[in-house]
C-alpha positions in Angstrom: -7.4 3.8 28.3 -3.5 4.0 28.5 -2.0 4.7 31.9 -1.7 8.4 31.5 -3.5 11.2 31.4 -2.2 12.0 28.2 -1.2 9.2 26.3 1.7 9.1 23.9 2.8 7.1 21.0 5.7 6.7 18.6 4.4 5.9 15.6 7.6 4.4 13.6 7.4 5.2 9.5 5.8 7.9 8.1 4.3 6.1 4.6 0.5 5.3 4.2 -0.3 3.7 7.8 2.0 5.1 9.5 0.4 8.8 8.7 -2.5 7.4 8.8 -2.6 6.6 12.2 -0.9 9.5 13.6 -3.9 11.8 11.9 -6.5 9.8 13.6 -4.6 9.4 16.8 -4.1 13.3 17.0 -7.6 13.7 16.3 -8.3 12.6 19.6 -5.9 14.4 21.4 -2.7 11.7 21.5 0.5 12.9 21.7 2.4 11.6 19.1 6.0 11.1 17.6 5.9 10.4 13.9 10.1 9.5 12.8 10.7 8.5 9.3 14.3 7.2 8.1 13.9 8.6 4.9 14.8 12.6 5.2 12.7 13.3 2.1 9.9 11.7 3.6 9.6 9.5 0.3 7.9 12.8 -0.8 8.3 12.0 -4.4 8.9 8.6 -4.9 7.2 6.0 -7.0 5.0 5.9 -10.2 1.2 5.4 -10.1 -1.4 3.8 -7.1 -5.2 2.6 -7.3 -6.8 3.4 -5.2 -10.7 1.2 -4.2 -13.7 1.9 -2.5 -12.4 1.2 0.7 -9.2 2.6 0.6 -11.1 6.0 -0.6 -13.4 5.4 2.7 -10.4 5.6 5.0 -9.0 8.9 3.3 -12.6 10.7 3.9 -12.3 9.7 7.5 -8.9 11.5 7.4 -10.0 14.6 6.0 -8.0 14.3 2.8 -11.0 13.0 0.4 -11.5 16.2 -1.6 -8.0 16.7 -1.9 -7.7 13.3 -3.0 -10.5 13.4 -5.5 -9.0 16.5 -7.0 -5.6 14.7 -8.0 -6.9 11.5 -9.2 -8.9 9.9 -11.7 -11.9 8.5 -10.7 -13.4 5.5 -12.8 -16.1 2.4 -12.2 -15.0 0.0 -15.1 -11.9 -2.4 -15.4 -11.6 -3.6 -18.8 -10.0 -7.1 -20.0 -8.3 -7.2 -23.2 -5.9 -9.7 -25.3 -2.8 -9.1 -26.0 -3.3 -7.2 -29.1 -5.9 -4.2 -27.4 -9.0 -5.8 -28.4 -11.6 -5.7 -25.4 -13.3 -8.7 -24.3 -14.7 -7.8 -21.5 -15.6 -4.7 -19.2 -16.5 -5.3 -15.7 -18.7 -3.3 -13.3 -16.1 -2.3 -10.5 -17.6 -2.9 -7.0 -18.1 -0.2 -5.0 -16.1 -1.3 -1.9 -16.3 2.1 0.2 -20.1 2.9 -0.3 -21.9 4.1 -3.2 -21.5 7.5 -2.3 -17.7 7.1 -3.0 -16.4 6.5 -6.5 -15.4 2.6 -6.9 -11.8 3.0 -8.2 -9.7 6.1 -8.4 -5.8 6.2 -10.0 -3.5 8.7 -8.8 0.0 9.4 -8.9 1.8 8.4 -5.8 3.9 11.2 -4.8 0.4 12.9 -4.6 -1.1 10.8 -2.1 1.7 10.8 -0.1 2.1 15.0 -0.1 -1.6 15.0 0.9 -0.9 12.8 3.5 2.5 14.3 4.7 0.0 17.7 4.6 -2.5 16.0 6.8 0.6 14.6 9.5 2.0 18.4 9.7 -1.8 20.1 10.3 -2.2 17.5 13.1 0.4 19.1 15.2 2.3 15.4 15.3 6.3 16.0 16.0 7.9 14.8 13.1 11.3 13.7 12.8 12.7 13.1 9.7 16.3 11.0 9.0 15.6 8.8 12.5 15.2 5.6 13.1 14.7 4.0 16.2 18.1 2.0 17.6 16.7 0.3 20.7 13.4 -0.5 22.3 13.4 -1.6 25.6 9.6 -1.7 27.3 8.1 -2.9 30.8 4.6 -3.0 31.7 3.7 0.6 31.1 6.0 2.1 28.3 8.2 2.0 25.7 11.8 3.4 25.8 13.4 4.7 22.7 17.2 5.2 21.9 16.7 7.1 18.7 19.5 7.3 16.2 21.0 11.0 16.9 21.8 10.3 20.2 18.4 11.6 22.1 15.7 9.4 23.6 12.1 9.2 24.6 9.7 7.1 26.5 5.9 5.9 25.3 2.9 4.7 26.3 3.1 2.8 22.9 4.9 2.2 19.7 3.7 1.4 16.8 5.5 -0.3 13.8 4.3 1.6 10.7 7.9 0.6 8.9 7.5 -1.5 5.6 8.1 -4.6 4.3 11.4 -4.9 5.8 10.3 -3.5 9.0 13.3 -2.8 11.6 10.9 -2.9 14.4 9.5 -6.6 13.5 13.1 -8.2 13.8 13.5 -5.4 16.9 10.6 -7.4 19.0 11.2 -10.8 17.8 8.7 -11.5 15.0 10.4 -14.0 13.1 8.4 -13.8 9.4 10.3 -12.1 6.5 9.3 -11.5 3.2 9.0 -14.0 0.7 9.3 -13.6 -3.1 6.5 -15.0 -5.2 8.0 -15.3 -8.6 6.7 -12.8 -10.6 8.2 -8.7 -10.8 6.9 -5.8 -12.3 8.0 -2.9 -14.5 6.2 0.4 -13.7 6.5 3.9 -15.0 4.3 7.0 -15.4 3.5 8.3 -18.6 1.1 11.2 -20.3 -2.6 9.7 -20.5 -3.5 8.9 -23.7 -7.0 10.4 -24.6 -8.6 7.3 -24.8 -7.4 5.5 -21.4 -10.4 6.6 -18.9 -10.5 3.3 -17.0 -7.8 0.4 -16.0 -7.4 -2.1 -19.0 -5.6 -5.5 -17.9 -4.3 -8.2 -20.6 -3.6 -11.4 -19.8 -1.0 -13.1 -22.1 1.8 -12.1 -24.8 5.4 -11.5 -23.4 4.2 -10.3 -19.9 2.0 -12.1 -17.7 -0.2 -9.2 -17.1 0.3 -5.5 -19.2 -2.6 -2.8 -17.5 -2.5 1.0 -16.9 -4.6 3.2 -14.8 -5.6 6.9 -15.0 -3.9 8.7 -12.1 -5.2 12.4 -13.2 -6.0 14.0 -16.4 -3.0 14.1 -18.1 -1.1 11.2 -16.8 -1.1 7.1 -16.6 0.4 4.5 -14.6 1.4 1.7 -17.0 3.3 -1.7 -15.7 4.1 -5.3 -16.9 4.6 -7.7 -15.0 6.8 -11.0 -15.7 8.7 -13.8 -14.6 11.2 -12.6 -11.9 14.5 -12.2 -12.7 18.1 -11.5 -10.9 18.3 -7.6 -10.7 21.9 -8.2 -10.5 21.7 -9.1 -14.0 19.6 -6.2 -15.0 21.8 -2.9 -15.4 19.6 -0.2 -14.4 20.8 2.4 -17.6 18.5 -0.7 -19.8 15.3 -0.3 -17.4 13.7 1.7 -20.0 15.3 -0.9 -23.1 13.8 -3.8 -21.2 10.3 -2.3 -20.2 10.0 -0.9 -23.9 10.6 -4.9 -25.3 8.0 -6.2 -23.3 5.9 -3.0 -24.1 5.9 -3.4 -27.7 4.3 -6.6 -28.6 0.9 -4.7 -27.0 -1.8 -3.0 -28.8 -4.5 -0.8 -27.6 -3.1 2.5 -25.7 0.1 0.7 -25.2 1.9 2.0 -28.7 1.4 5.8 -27.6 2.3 4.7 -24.0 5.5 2.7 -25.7 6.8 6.1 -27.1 7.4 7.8 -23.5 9.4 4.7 -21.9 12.9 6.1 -22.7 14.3 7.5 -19.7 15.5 4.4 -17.6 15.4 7.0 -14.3 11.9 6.9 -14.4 11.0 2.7 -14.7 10.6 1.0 -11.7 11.2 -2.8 -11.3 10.4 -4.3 -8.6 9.9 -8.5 -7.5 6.4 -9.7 -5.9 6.2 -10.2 -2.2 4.6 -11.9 0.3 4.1 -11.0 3.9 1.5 -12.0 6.4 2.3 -12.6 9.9 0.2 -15.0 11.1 0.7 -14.4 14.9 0.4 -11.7 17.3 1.1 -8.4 15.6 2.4 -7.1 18.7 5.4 -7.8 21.4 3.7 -5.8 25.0 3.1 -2.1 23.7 4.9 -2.5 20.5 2.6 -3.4 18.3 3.0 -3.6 13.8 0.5 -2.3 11.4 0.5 -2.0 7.4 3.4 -3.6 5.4 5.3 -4.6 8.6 3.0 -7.4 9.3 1.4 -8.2 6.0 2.0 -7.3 2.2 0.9 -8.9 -1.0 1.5 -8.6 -4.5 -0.3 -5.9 -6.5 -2.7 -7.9 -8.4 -6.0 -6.8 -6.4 -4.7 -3.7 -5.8 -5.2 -3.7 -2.0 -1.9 -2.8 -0.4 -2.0 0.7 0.4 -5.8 -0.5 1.2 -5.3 -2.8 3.8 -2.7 -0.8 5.1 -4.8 2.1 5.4 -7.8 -0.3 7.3 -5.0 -1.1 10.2 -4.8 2.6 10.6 -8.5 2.8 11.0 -9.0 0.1 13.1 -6.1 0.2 15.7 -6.8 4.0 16.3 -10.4 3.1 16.9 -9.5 0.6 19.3 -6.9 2.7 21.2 -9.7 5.8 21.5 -12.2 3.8 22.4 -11.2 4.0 26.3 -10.0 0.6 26.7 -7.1 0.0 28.2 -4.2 -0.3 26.2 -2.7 -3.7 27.2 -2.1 -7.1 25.6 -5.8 -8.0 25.5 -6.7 -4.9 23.1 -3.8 -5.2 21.2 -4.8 -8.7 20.3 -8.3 -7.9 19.2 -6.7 -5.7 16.6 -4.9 -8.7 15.0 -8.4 -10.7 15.7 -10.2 -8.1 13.7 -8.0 -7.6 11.0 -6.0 -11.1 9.9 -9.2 -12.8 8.7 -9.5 -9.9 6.0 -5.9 -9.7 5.4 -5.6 -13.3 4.5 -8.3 -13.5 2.1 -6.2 -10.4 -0.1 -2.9 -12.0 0.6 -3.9 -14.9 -0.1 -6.3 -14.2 -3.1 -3.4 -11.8 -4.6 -0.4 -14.5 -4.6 -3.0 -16.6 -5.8 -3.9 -14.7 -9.0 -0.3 -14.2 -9.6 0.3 -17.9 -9.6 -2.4 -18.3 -12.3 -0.4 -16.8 -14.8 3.4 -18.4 -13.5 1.8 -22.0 -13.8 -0.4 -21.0 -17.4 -3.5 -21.7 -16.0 -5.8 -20.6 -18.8 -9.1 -21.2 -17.0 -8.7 -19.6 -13.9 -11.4 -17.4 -12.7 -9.9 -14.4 -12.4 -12.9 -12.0 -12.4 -14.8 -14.2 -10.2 -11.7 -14.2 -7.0 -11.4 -10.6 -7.4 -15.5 -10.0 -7.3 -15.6 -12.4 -4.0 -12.8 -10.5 -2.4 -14.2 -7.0 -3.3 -17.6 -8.1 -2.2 -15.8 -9.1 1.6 -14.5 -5.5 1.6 -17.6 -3.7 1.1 -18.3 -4.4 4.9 -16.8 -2.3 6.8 -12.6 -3.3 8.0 
């Protein structure tokens, strides 16, 4: 167990592992610092999220299932269409988290992350919102913190919970950055039309992949994705022109979904990354979890997943009474990369399919093998 009698932990970046982790570290009594650069707490940012088996598994263990359950749309099909809206094939969805727990559920994103920012706040957490973290300077027991208004604070541990482009990665030396992959996506949420009550996905036509997913009764989550392309080039008052082009040459749902892409405030576009840090996730007692040590393109669906699993699994480790030193802090990456490299790796994957035209590819089969891996637990 950590050096003192009461333990503390900064837990740096309040979005899915981040709060995550802070939840089930207060749980057991941990005193923890939750700071967040963002003075909104990204409270209402971004379109739609789905949400699998295993993902939903981590929320019950927070305490935030029912909430969860009431906000989304739960489903247990994925449909596979042409370009045009004609279905070819509709596929069982694995149940990743247990069959007691719903196999796929959509739900707007703002919505998970209010439920979660509730969850951080009933913990009794400090929260500190607009602050980042300037220096970390550590020894053998602790962590100090200059924090960015001028006060300070010493830790037991930190923990890395900030995003792709993760301040506190660089801050410790981890070398690995993001990489593009070549494909970008066009996301906005829309009313759901009556007859969307699943996630349809075509393959082909002006996009390389056009899908939606339920995220509650009355609303969708509809994207295209695409070759990338310079943003620079793209002026931001077209988002809506250029997501309604690609939009319209699909069938289906996607004519009644067409007629709401106008406002361009409301499209998202966004390029494909790759992230997976193939080396020690942590530097002494600083130590990365979720998007700061590994991210992968959308096409399994398994970021805010695997994200949530680190959560799990390092707050398991650091309650179990071990002590907190290099040793533990290297099972975590032990436990975890294996699992994380077969998404990362089966996501970019899938992704390059469709940049290189491979018509063949067995796209139903890599996403069954990788769902079936996740149905044990992370």
């Amino acid at each position: 167990m950590a050096d003192s009698p009461t333990p503390s932990v900064l837990v740096i970046g309040g979005g899915a592992s981040g709060n995550a982790v802070t939840v089930l570290l207060r749980r057991a009594g941990i005193t923890v610092d939750l700071i967040e650069a963002k003075p909104d707490w990204n409270a209402t940012t971004g379109s739609g999220i789905t949400l699998q088996g295993n993902a939903l598994r981590v929320l019950r263990e927070l305490g935030v299932w029912e909430q969860v359950r009431a906000s989304g749309f739960a489903f247990g099909t994925l449909g596979i269409t042409t370009p045009d809206g004609t279905v070819l094939h509709v596929a069982e969805d694995i149940k990743t988290g247990g069959d007691d727990l719903p196999a796929t559920l959509g739900m707007q994103r703002p919505q998970l992350q209010q439920i979660l920012i509730g969850a951080v706040r009933a913990s009794g957490a400090t929260v500190r919102l607009g602050t980042t973290a300037e220096t970390l300077k550590q020894d053998a027991d602790g962590v100090f913190v200059l924090f960015s208004d001028g006060t300070e604070g010493r830790y037991d541990l930190v923990i890395g919970a900030d995003g792709l482009n993760s301040a506190t990665r660089a801050a410790i030396g981890i070398t690995d950055r993001p990489e593009p992959t070549g494909m970008a996506i066009w996301r906005i949420a829309a009313p759901r039309p009556q007859s969307v009550e699943r996630s349809d996905l075509a393959y082909g036509g002006p996009a390389y992949i056009a899908g939606y997913t339920p995220t509650s009764e009355t609303t969708i989550y509809a994207f295209l994705a695409e070759k990338s392309r310079d943003r620079a080039s793209i002026d931001t008052a077209s988002y809506a022109d250029e997501m309604r082009s690609l939009a319209q040459a699909y069938g289906g749902a996607w004519p009644e979904i067409t007629q709401h892409i106008t406002d361009p405030a409301k499209v998202n576009y966004t390029w494909f990354n790759r992230l997976l840090v193939e080396g020690s996730w942590h530097r002494g007692r600083i130590v990365l979890i979720g998007d700061a040590a590994h991210c992968c393109p959308p096409t399994i669906a398994q970021g805010a997943a695997q994200s949530l699993e680190d959560a799990l699994v390092l707050a398991e480790l650091l309650t179990s009474g071990r002590d907190w030193d290099s040793e533990l802090l290297q099972s975590f990456h032990e436990r975890r990369i294996p699992r994380v490299r077969a998404v990362v790796e089966a996501s970019v994957q899938i992704g390059q399919w469709q940049l290189d035209g491979v018509r063949d590819a067995d796209v139903p089969g890599l996403i069954a093998r990788i769902m079936n891996l996740l149905k044990e637990l992370p």
